[in-house]
C-alpha positions as CSV (number, residue, x, y, z in Angstrom):
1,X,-29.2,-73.6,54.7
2,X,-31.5,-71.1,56.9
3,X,-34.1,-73.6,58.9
4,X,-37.8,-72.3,59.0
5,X,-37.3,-71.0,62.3
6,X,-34.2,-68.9,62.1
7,X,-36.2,-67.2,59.2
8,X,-38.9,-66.5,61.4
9,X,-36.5,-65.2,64.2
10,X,-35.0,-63.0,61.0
11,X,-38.1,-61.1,60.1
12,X,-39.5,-60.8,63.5
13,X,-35.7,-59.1,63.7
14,X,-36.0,-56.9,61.2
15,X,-39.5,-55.3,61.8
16,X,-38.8,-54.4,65.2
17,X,-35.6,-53.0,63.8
18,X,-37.6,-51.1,61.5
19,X,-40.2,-49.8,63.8
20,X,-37.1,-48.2,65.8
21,X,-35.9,-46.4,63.0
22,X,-38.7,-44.9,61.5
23,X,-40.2,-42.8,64.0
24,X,-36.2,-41.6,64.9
25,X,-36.2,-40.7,60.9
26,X,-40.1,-38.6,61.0
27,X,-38.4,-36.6,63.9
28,X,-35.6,-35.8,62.1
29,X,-37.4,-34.7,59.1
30,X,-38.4,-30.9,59.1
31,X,-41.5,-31.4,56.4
32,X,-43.2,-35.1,57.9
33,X,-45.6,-33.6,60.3
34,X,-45.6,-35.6,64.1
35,X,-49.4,-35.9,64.6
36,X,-50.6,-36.6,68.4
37,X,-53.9,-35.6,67.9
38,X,-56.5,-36.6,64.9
39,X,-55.4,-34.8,61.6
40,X,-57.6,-31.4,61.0
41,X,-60.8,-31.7,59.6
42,X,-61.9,-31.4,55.9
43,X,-65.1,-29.4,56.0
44,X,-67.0,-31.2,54.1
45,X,-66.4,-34.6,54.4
46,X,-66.6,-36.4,51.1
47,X,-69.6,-38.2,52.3
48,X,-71.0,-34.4,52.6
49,X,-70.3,-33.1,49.0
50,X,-72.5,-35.3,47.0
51,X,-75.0,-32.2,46.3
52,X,-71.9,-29.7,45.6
53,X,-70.6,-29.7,41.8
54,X,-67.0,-28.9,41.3
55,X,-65.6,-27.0,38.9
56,X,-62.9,-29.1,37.6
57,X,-65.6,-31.4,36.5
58,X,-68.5,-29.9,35.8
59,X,-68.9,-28.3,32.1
60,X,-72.2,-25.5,32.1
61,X,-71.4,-24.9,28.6
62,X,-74.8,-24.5,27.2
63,X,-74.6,-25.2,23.6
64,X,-78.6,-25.3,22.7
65,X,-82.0,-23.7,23.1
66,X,-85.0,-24.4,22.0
67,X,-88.6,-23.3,22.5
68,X,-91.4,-26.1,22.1
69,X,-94.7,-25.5,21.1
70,X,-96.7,-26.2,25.0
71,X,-94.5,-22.8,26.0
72,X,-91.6,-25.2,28.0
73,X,-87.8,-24.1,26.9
74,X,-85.4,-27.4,26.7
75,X,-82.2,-26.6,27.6
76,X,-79.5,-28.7,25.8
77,X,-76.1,-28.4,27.8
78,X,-73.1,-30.6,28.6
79,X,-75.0,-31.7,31.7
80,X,-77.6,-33.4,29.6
81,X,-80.9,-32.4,28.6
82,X,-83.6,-30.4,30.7
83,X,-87.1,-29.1,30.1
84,X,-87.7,-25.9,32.5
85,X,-90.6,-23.3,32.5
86,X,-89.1,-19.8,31.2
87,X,-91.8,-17.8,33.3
88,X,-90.4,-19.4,36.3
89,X,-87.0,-20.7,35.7
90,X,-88.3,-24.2,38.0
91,X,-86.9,-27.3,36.3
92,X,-90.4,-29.4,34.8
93,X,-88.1,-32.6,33.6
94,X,-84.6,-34.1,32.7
95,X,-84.3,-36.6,30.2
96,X,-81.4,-39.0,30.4
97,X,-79.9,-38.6,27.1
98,X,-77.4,-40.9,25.9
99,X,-74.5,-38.6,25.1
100,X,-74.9,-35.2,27.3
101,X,-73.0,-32.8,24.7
102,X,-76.1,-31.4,23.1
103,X,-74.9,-28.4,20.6
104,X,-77.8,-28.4,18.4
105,X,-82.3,-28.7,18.9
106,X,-84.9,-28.2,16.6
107,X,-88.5,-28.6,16.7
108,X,-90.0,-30.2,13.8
109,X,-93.7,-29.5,12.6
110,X,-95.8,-31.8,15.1
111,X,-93.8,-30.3,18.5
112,X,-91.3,-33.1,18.9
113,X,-87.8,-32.3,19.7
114,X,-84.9,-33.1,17.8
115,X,-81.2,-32.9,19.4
116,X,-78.2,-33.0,18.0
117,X,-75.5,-34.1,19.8
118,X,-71.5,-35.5,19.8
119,X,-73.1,-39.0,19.0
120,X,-75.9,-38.6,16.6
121,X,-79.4,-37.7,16.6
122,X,-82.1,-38.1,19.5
123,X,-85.7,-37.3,19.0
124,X,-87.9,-36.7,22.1
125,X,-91.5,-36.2,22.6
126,X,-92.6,-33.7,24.6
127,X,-95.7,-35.0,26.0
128,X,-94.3,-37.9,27.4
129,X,-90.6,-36.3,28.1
130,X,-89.3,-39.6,26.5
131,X,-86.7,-40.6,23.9
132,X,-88.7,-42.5,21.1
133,X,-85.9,-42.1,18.4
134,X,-82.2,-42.6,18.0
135,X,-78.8,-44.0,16.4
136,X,-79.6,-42.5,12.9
137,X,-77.1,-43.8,10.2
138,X,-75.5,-39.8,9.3
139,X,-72.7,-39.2,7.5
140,X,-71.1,-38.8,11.3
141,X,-72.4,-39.1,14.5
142,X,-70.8,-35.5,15.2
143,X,-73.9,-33.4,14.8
144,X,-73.6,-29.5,14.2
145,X,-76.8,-27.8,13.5
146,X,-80.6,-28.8,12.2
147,X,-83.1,-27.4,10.6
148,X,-86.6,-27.8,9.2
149,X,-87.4,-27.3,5.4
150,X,-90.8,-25.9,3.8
151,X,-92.1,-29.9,3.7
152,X,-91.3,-30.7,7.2
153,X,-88.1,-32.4,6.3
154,X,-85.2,-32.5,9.0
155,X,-82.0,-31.5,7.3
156,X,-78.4,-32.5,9.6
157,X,-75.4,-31.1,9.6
158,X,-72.5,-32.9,10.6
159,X,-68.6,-32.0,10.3
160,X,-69.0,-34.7,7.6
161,X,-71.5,-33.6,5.7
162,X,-75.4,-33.3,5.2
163,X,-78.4,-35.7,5.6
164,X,-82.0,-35.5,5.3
165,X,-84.5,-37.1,8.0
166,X,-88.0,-37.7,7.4
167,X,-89.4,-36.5,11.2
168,X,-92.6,-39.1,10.8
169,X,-91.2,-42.2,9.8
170,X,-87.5,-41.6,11.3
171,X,-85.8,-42.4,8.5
172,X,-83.0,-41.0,6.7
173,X,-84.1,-40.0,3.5
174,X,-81.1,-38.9,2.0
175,X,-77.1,-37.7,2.3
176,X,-74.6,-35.2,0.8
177,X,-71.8,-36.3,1.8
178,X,-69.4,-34.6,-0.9
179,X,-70.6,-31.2,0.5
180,X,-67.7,-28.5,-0.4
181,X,-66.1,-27.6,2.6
182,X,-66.9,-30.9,4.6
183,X,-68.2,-29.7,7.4
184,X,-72.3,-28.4,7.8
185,X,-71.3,-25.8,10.4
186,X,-74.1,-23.9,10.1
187,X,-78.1,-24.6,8.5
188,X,-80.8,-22.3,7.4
189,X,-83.7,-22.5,5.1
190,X,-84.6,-19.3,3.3
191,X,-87.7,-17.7,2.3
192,X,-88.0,-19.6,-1.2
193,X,-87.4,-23.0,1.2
194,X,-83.8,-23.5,0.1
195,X,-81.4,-24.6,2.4
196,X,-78.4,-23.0,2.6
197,X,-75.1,-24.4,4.3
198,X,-72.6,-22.7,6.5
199,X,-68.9,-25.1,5.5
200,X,-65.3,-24.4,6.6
201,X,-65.1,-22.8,3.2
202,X,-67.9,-20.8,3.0
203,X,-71.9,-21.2,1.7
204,X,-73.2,-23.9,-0.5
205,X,-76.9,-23.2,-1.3
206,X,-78.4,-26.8,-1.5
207,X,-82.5,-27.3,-3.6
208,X,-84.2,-29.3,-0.5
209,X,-86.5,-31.5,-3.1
210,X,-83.5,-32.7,-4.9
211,X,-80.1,-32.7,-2.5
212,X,-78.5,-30.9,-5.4
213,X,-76.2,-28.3,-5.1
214,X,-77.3,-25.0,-6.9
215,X,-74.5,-22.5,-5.5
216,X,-71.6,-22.3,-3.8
217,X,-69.7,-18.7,-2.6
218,X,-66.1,-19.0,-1.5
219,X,-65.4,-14.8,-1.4
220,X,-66.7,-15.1,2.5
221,X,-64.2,-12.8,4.7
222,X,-63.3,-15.5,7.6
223,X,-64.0,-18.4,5.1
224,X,-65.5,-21.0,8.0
225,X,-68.9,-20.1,8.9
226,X,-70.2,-20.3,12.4
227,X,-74.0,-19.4,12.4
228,X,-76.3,-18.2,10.0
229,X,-80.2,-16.7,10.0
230,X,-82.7,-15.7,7.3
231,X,-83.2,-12.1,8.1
232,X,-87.5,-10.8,7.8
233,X,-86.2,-9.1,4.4
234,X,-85.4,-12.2,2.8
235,X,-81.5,-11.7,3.7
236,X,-78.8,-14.6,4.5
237,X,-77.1,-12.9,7.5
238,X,-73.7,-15.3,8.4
239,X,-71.3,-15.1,10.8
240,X,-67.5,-16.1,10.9
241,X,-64.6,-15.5,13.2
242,X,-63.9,-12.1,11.3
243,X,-67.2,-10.5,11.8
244,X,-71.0,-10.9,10.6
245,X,-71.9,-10.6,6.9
246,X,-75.0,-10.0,4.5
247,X,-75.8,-12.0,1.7
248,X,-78.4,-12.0,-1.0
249,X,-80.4,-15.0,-1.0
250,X,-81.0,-15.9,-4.2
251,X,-77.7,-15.4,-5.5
252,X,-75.5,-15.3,-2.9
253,X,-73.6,-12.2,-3.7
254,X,-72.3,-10.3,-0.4
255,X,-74.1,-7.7,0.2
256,X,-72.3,-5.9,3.2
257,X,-70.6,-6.4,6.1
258,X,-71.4,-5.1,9.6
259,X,-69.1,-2.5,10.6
260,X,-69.7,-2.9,14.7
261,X,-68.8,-6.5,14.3
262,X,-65.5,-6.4,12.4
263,X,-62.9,-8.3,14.1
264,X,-65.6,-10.1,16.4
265,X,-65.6,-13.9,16.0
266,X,-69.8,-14.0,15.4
267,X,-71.4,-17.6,17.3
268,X,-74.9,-16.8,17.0
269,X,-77.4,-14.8,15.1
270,X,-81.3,-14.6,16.3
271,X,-84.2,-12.4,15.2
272,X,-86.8,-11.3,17.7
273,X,-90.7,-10.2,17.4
274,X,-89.5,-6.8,16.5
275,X,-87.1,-7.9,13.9
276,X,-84.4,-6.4,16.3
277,X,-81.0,-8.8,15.5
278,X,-79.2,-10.4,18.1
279,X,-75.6,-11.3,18.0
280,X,-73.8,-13.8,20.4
281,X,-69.6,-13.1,19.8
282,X,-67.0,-14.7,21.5
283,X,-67.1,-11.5,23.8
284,X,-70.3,-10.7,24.5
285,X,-74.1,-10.4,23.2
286,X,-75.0,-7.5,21.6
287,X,-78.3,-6.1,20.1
288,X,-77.9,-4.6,16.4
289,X,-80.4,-2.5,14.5
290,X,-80.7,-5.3,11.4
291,X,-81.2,-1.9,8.8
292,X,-78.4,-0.2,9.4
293,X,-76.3,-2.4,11.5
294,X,-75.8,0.6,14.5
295,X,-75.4,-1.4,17.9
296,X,-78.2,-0.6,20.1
297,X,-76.9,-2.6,23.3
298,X,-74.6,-4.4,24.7
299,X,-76.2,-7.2,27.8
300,X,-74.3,-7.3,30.9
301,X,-74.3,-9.8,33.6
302,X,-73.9,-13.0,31.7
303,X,-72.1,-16.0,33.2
304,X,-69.7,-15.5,30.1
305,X,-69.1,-13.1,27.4
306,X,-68.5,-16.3,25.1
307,X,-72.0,-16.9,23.7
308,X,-73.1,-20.3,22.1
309,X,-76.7,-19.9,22.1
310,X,-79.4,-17.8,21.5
311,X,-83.6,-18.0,21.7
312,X,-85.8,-15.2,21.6
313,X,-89.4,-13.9,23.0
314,X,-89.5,-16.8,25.4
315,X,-91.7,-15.9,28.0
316,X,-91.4,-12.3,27.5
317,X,-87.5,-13.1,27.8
318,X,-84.1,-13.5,25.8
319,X,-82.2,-16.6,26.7
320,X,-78.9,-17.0,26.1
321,X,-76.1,-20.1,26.4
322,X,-72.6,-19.3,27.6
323,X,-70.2,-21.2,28.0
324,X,-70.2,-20.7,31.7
325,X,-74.4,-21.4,32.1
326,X,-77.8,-20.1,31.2
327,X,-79.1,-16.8,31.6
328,X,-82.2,-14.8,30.4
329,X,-82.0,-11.1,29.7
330,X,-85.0,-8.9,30.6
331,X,-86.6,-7.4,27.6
332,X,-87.3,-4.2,29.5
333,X,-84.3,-3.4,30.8
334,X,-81.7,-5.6,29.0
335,X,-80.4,-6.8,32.2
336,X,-78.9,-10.5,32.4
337,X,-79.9,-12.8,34.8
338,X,-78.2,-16.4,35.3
339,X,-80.0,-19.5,35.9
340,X,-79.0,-20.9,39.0
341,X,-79.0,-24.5,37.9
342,X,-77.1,-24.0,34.7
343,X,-74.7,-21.6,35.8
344,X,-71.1,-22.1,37.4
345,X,-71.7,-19.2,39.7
346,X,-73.8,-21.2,41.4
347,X,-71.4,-23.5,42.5
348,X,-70.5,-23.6,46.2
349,X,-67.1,-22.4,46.9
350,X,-65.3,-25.2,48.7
């Protein structure tokens, strides 16, 4: 049996006989650098980088947009939520929202701001830039797209299906949840204050005083709908990941589709002041002359050609959501511009 002091005399043993080896092995091994001075520096230290953003973990996707009613754009991105003057491009607030992938806003009739987000809804009020409203029961918490009926009624769309909020009290009012084609990709309210829904199986046209659905058109080239807008002619203008389409309103026949976009997987649609329509595709923002569908322009210089979001006559200024940051396009010489805070060319190269 080993006593307590032969052990001891054993390990001592066998770390010196370690420490002989070891340094014998590192100089006999081609790829274990031997350093006798302190290792070379990483410039910056850690301690240095804290006002850096890297880009394997920053996301400057910018999903939303939205305008408010004091003249203030709020800028819904997967960094969170941010209030910034559009004349300027300086930063007036952030709001620390409790899920930071914002892909939908809307304003409802009394200037608060609604968001839409991967874990439900979030109302804000813009006088205060505070949360006063959250944790609605929807059919999901996965939010897609808003929008505001003739009464003032906030309708939801989720990828399971449609609710209606009452912006006042903050209640839900009311759900379709067995919406044909599941998922409310896409919301907008035409001019006789009918909401019509954009589903992975294309439109269902939905009476807003009654949840009922009144139509429902299938023949839609693409079939999953991505964005929609109510054109100034009354027009349902939808796109899909086959190109951008014209419906009539009323009874939902397809009118025509728009030969420049064919092929183009269509993200966004957006009117401006002149009724000039723009059109945010997978590669690239173009502007489109709504009457006969000619392209006009093509915008340069944005962070990505991917566009997620579009909001016009801001400021004298288009902005537009990439999935690579924010940027606003001069109205006089259709020239891009990125925003320096929501923008990944603004990260410093390390």
């Amino acid at each position: 049996m080993v006593s307590a002091k032969q052990l001891i005399q054993l390990t001592v043993g066998a770390t010196l006989l370690w420490g002989a080896v070891v340094p014998a092995m590192a100089q006999e091994s081609n790829s274990t650098p031997l350093y006798t001075d302190p290792p070379p520096r990483v410039s910056p230290l850690p301690s240095e980088r804290s006002g850096q953003r890297s880009p394997l973990t920053t996301d400057f996707q910018v999903g939303a947009l939205q305008a408010d009613y004091t003249g203030s754009l709020w800028v819904g991105s997967h960094q969170g939520l941010a209030r910034i003057n559009p004349a300027t491009g300086a930063i007036q607030a952030r709001l620390n929202v409790p899920n930071q992938f914002i892909d939908a806003m809307a304003q409802d009739r009394v200037g608060r701001i609604w968001l839409g987000t991967y874990n439900g809804l979030v109302r804000v009020d813009p006088r205060i830039n505070q949360i006063t409203a959250q944790n609605f029961r929807l059919p999901s918490n996965r939010v897609l797209d808003m929008a505001i009926d003739g009464r003032g009624f906030l309708w939801v769309g989720t990828d399971q299906g449609l609710a209606m909020v009452s912006p006042d009290r903050g209640l839900l009012m009311t759900t379709l949840q067995e919406l044909p084609g599941i998922s409310a990709n896409a919301l907008s309210v035409d001019q006789d204050g009918q909401l019509w829904v954009g589903t992975l199986n294309g439109l269902v046209r939905v009476d807003t005083a009654t949840a009922f659905i009144v139509n429902r058109i299938t023949n839609v080239p693409g079939r999953s709908i991505q964005t929609m807008a109510t054109g100034p002619q009354g027009q349902l203008w939808a796109g899909t990941s086959q190109g951008l389409f014209v419906f009539d309103a009323q009874t939902g026949s397809l009118l025509r589709s728009v030969t420049q976009m064919r092929g183009k997987s269509v993200t966004d649609i957006a009117f401006d002041e002149t009724h000039s329509l723009w059109v945010g595709t997978e590669s690239g923002l173009f502007k489109l002359n709504p009457y006969n569908g000619a392209i006009v322009s093509q915008v340069p210089n944005l962070p990505s050609g991917h566009v997620l979001s579009i909001e016009t006559d801001v400021s004298d200024k288009l902005w537009v959501g990439t999935t690579q940051g924010l940027a606003w396009v001069s109205l006089t010489t259709g020239r891009a511009n990125a925003h320096d805070t929501f923008s990944s060319s603004a990260i410093v190269q390390q």
